[in-house]
C-alpha positions in Angstrom: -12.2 72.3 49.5 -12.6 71.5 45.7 -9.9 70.3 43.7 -12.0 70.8 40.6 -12.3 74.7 41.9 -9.2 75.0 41.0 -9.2 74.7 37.2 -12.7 76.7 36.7 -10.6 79.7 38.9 -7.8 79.3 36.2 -10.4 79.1 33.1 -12.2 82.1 34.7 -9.4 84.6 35.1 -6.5 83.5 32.5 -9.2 82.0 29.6 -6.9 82.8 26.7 -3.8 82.3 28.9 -1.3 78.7 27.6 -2.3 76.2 30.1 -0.2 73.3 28.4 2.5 73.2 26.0 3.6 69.5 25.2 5.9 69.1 21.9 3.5 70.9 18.9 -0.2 70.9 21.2 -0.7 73.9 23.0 -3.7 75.2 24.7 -5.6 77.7 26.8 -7.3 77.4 30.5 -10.6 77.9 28.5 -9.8 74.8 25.9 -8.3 73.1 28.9 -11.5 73.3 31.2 -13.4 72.2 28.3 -11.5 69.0 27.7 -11.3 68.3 31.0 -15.1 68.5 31.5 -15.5 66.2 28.1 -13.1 63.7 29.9 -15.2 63.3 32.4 -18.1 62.6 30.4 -16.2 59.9 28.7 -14.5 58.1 31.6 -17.9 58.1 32.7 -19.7 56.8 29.8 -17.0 53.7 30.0 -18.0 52.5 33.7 -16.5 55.3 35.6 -18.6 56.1 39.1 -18.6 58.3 42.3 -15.1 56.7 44.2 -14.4 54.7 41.5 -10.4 54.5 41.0 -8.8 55.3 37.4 -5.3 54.1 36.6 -2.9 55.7 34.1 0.0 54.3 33.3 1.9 57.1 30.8 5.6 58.9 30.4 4.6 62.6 30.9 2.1 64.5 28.9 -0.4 67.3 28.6 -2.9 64.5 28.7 -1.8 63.8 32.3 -2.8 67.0 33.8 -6.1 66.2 32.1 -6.5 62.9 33.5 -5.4 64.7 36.9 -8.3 66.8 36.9 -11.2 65.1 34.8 -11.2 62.1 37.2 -12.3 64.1 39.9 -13.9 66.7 38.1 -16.2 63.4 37.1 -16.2 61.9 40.6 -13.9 59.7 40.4 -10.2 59.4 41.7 -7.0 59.3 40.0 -4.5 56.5 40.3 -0.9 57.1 38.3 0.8 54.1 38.3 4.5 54.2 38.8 6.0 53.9 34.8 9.2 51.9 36.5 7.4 48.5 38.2 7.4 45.9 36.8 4.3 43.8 35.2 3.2 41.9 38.5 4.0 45.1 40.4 1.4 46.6 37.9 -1.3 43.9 37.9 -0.8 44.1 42.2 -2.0 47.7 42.0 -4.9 47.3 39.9 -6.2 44.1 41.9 -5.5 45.9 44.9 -7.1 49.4 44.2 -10.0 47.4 42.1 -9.4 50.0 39.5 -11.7 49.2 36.3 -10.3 51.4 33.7 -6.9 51.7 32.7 -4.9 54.8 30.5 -2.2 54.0 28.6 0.7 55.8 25.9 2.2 54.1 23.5 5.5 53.5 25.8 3.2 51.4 27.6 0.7 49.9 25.7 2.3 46.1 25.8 2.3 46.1 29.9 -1.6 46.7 29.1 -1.5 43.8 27.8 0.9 41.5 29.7 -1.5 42.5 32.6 -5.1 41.6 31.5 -5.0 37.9 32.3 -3.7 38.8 36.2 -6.3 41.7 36.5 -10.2 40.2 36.0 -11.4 43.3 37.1 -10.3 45.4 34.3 -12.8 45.9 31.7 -11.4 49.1 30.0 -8.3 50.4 28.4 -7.9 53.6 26.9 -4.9 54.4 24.4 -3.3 57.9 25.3 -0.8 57.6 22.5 -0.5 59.4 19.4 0.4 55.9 17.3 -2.5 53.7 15.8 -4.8 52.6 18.8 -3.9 48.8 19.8 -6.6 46.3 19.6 -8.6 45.9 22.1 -8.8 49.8 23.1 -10.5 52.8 23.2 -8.8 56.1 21.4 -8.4 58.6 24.1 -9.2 61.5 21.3 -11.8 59.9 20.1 -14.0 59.2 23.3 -13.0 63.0 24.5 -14.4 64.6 21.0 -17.5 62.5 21.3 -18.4 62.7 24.9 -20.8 65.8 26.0 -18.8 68.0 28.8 -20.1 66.4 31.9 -21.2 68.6 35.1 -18.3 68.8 38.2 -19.9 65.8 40.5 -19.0 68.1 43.4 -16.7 66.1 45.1 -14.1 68.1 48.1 -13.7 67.5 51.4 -12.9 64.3 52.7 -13.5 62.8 49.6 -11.0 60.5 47.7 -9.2 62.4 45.3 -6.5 59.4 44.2 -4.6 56.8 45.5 -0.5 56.6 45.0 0.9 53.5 45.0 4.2 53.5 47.2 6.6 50.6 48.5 5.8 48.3 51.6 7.3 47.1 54.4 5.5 43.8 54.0 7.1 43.6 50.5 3.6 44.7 49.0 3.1 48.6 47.8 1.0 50.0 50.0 -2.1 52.8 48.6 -2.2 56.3 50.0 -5.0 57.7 49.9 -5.4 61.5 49.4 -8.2 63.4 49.6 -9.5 66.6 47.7 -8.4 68.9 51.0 -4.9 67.2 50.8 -4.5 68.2 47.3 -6.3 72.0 47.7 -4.6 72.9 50.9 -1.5 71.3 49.3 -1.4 73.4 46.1 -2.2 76.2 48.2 0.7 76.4 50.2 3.2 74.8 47.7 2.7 77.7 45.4 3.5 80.1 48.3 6.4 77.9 49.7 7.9 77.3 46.3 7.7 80.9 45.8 5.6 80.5 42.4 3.9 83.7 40.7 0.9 84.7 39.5 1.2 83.4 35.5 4.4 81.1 36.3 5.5 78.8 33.3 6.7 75.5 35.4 9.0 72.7 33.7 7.2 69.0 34.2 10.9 67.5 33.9 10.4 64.8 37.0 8.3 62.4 36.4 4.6 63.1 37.2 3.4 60.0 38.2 5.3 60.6 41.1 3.7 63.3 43.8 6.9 65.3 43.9 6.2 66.6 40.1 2.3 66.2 40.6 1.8 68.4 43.9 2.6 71.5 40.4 -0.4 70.4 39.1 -2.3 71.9 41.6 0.1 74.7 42.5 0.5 76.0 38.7 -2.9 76.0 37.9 -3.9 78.1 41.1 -1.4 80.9 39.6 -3.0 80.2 36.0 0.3 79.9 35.2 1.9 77.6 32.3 2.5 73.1 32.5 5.4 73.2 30.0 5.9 69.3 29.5 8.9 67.0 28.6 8.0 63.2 27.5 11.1 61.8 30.3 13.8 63.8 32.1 16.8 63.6 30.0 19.3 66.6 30.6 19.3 67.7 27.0 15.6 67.8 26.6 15.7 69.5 30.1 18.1 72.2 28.9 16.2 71.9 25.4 13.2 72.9 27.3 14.5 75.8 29.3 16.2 77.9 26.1 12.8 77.1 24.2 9.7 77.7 26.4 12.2 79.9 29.1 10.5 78.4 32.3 10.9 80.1 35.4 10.3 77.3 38.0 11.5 73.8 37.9 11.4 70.4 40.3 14.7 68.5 40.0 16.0 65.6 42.2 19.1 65.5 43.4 20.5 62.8 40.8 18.8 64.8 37.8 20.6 68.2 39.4 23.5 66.3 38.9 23.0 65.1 35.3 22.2 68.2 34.5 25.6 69.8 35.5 28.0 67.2 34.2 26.2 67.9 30.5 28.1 69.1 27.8 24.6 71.0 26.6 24.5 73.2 29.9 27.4 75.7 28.9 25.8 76.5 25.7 22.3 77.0 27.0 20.5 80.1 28.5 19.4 79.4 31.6 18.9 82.9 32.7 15.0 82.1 32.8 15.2 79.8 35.7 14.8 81.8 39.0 13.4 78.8 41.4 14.8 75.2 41.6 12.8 73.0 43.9 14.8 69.5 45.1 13.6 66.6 47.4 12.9 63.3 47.4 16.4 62.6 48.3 19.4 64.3 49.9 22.0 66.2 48.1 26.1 66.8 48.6 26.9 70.7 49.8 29.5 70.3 46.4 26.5 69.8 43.7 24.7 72.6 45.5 27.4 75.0 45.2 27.8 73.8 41.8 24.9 74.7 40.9 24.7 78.0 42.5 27.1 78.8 40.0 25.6 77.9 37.0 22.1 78.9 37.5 23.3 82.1 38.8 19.3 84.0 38.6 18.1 81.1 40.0 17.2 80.2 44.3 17.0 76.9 45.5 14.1 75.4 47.8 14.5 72.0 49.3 11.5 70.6 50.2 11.0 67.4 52.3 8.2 65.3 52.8 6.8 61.8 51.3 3.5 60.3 49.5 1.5 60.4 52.8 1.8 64.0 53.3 0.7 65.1 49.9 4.1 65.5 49.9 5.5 68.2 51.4 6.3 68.7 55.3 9.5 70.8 55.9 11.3 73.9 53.1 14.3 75.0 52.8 13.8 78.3 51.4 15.9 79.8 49.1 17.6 82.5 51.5 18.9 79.5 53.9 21.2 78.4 50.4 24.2 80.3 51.5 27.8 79.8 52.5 28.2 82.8 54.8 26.3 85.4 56.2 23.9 84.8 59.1 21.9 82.4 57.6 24.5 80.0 56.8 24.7 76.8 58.4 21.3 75.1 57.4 22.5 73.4 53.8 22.3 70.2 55.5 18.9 70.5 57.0 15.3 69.8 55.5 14.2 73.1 56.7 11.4 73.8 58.7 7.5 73.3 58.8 5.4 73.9 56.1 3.0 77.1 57.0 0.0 74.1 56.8 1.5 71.9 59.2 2.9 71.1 62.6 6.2 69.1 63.5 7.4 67.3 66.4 10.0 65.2 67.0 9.0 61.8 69.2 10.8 59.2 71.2 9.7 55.3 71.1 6.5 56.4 73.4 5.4 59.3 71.0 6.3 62.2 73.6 8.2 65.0 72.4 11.9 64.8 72.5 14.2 68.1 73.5 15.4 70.0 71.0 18.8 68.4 69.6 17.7 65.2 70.3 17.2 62.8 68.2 14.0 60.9 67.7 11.3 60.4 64.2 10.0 63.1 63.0 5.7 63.2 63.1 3.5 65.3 61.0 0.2 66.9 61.7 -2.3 68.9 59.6 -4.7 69.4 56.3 -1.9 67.6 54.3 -2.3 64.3 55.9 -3.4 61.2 53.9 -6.9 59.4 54.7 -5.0 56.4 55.2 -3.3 53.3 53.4 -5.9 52.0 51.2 -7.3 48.5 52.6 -4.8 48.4 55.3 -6.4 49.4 58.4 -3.7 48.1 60.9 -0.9 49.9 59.0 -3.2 52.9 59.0 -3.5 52.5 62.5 0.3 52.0 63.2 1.1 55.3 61.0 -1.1 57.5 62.3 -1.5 58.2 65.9 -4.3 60.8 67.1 -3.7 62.7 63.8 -0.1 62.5 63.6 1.6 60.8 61.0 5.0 59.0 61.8 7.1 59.2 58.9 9.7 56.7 60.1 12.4 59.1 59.6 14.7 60.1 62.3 16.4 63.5 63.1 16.5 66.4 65.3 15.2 69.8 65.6 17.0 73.0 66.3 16.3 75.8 68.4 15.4 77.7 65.5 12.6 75.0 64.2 14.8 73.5 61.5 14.6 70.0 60.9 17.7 67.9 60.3 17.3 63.9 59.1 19.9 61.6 60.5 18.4 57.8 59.7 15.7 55.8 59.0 13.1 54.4 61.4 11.7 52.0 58.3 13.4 49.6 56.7 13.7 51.9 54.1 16.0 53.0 51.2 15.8 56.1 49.0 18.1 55.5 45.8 17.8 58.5 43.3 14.9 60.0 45.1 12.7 56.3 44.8 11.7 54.9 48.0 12.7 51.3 48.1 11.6 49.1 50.9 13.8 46.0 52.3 11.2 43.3 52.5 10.0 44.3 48.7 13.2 43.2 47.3 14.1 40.4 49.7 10.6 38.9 48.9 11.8 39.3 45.1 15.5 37.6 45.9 13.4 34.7 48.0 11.8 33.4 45.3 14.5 32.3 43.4 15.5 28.2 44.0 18.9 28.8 45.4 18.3 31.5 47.8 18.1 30.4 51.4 17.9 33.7 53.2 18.7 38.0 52.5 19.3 40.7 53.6 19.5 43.8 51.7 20.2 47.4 52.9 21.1 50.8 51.4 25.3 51.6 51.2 26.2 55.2 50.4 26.6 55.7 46.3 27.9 59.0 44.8 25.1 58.8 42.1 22.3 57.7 43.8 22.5 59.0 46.9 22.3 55.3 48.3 22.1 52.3 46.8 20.2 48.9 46.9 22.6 46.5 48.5 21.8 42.8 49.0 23.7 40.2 51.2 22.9 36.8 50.1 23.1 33.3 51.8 22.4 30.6 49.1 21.0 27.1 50.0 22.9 24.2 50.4 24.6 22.7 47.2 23.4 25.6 45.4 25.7 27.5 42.8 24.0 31.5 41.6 25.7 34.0 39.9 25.0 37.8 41.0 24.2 38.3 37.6 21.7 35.8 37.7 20.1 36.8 40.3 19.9 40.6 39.4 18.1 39.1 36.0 15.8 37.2 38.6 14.7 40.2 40.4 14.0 42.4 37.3 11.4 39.8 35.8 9.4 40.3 39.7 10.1 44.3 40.5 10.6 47.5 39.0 15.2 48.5 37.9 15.3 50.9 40.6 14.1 48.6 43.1 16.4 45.6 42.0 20.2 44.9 43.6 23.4 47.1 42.3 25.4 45.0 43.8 25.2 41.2 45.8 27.4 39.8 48.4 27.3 35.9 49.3 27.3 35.1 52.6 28.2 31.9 54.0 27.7 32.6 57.5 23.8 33.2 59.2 23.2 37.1 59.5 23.5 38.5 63.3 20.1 38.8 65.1 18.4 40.8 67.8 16.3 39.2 71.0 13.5 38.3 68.4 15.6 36.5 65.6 15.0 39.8 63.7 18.1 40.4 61.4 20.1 43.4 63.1 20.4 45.5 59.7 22.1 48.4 62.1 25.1 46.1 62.1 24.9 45.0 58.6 25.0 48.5 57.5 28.3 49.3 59.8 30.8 48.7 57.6 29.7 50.6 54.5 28.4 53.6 56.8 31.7 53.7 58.9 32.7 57.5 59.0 29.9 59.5 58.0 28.1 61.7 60.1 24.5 60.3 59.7 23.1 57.1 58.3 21.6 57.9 55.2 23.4 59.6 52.1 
């Protein structure tokens, strides 16, 4: 399995076909195939080598979907680096990953260079931008014009495809690696699950560093359909997009769903293009979903659910399961069932198979499966067991094979469809001079779906402000990551058999009265 195969399929039977449109630039498969091949040439001609790992660090762009493909298609593998973390977050990545070469736009051109000092091993930067080219770097356009279309390097399998940076339990991000079958059989079955035709026009409004938005990549080109590309989800450019380019298939999270709908823009615009609209990444209230049935009245709604290690997606919700009545009512609150590339169980502490209703964490099996954490063989070890991934989510399955999430084996917090891991955030609060001790944890928020909570014991004699410390953790971690809200503690935190801090009674209080533990 090929990812490259992919592209030359869409360049072979839609050649004159749009392939991109991003602001004024449009092109066709067969321009598209062409760049992508002269790409490769030039990430090779600047140091680029079979496995080697190629960062990007860019808002969203037709030059993405390039980068997506010409890394591979040059033997290489792709590394989009989250556009939210912070600089040391940045340089941790590219020491860890050992990537050589970075991309970047003119948005983040300066974190380029705030980074070189912490990151030895990078020797090149390319500027993706269409501003004047920073010192110091090579011209993307310029290195593509010049650079002879280099032959695919015949890369599948097995093979590394890209590596996606996601938080850590340890307080470090940890790599996932994904392979070219992950990303094949994965656009495979997403275009069928997500219900996507032959010649689809998709809207890029997510953010595609992120593998919720990137998993289209894949999936659109197999239909040799249309990338139709915003910069950054706003809902305006959103709505903008659909009345001008009249998409039919679109990725929203929950929080952007909701944006969306309380804009004054939506009542004005024709939506009547829009006839799938895929949400994940984070759940989503029965009263935005009806909501929205209403205003994208042509459009059926697929939840899908899944994470980074799964390349993404595990469970859908298809479209027909979005009712109120009828007999297939009853299922807005679940995930759905397993993908048609996967198996599901759900396992009890000793990884046997629980009884249907019971509740226990969900484990995934199948083509879509990462390689592993990149230089982390005992976490590799501890996530997957003989093939099965454990997701460290809890919930239940039906007798009809739907899936329903309840809490969180990890220490784990999903605010506005971003995973955000405890211990990152603590280690961030920890290093400040008046901290003795945290804990933080996720409380229910209307917005967010949950939001970053920290409880805070300050050493002796020492006087912080929350204020302070929520500038403190924004210098060290990326805004979604960092505290809403702080609460000092005076008294030591309750803890467990092994001095572990009992976060299940923490959370208690904020959680008191609704029907599962997460939002």
């Amino acid at each position: 399995m090929q990812l490259t195969s992919i592209i030359r399929r869409a360049a072979q039977v839609n050649p004159n076909g749009i392939a991109t449109i991003y602001k004024d630039r449009r092109q066709t498969w067969g321009q598209m195939l062409d760049r992508v091949a002269r790409l490769a040439g030039a990430l090779q001609a600047a140091g680029m080598k079979p496995g080697d790992r190629v960062a990007l660090l860019s808002l969203n762009s037709d030059r993405f979907i390039e980068y997506y493909f010409a890394c591979v298609w040059g033997g290489g593998a792709m590394m989009p680096m989250n556009i939210r973390w912070a600089a040391p977050e940045c340089a941790y990545a590219l020491n860890d990953a050992g990537a050589e070469i970075l991309i970047v736009d003119e948005a983040f051109k300066g974190v380029a260079d705030a980074v070189r000092a912490d990151v030895p091993g990078l020797k090149t930067v390319i500027y993706c931008g269409d501003a004047d080219t920073p010192a110091g770097m090579l011209n993307y356009e310029d290195i593509l014009a010049s650079a002879a279309p280099a032959p695919d390097a015949g890369r599948s399998g097995d093979d590394l495809a890209g590596i996606f940076y996601t938080g850590g339990t340890t307080g470090f991000p940890k790599g996932v690696m994904l392979s070219h079958t992950n990303f094949y059989v994965g656009g495979v079955a997403n275009a069928h699950e997500l219900e996507v035709a032959d010649g689809a026009v998709y809207l890029h409004a997510a953010p595609m560093f992120h593998i919720a938005d990137l998993v289209a990549f894949a999936a659109i080109t197999f239909m040799a359909g249309t990338h139709v590309v915003i910069p950054m989800f706003t809902p305006d450019a959103t709505l903008d997009a659909i009345e001008t380019h009249r998409p039919d298939v679109v990725l929203l999270v929950p929080v952007m769903i909701q944006m969306v709908l309380q804009s004054d823009k939506l009542a004005g615009t024709d939506v009547s293009s829009i006839r799938r609209i895929a949400y994940g990444a984070s759940p989503i209230t029965e009263a935005v979903l009806v909501e929205a049935f209403a205003k994208f009245p042509n459009a059926g709604f697929i939840q899908a659910f899944g994470q980074t290690e799964l390349s993404p997606i595990a469970t859908i919700l298809p479209s027909e399961y979005h009712v109120l009545d009828g007999p297939k009512a009853g299922k807005l609150r679940s995930a759905g069932r397993p993908t048609r590339i996967c198996e599901i169980r759900v396992v009890d502490a000793d990884l046997n198979e629980v009884a249907r209703g019971d509740i226990g964490q969900i484990a995934v099996k199948g083509p879509n499966t990462m390689l592993g954490y990149w230089n982390k063989p005992e976490v590799t070890a501890e996530t997957i067991r003989d093939g099965w991934v454990l997701t460290g989510d809890a919930g239940y399955m039906d007798a009809e094979g739907f899936i329903f999430l309840m809490d969180r084996v990890k220490d784990m917090i999903v605010s506005g469809g971003e995973n955000v891991y405890s211990a990152e955030v603590e280690n961030a609060i920890g290093q400040h001079p008046g901290v003795a001790t945290s804990a933080v944890i996720g409380i229910p928020s209307e917005q967010w779906g949950e939001s970053v909570h920290a409880l805070v014991i300050l050493k002796p004699g020492a006087e912080v402000t929350a204020d302070a410390l929520k500038d403190h953790c924004h210098q060290l971690i990326a805004g979604y990551k960092c505290p809403r809200s702080i609460e000092f503690r005076t008294e030591p935190f309750p803890l467990s058999g092994a001095n572990k801090v009992l976060k299940t009674e923490l959370r208690k209080p904020y959680w008191e009265g609704q029907d599962r533990q997460i939002s």
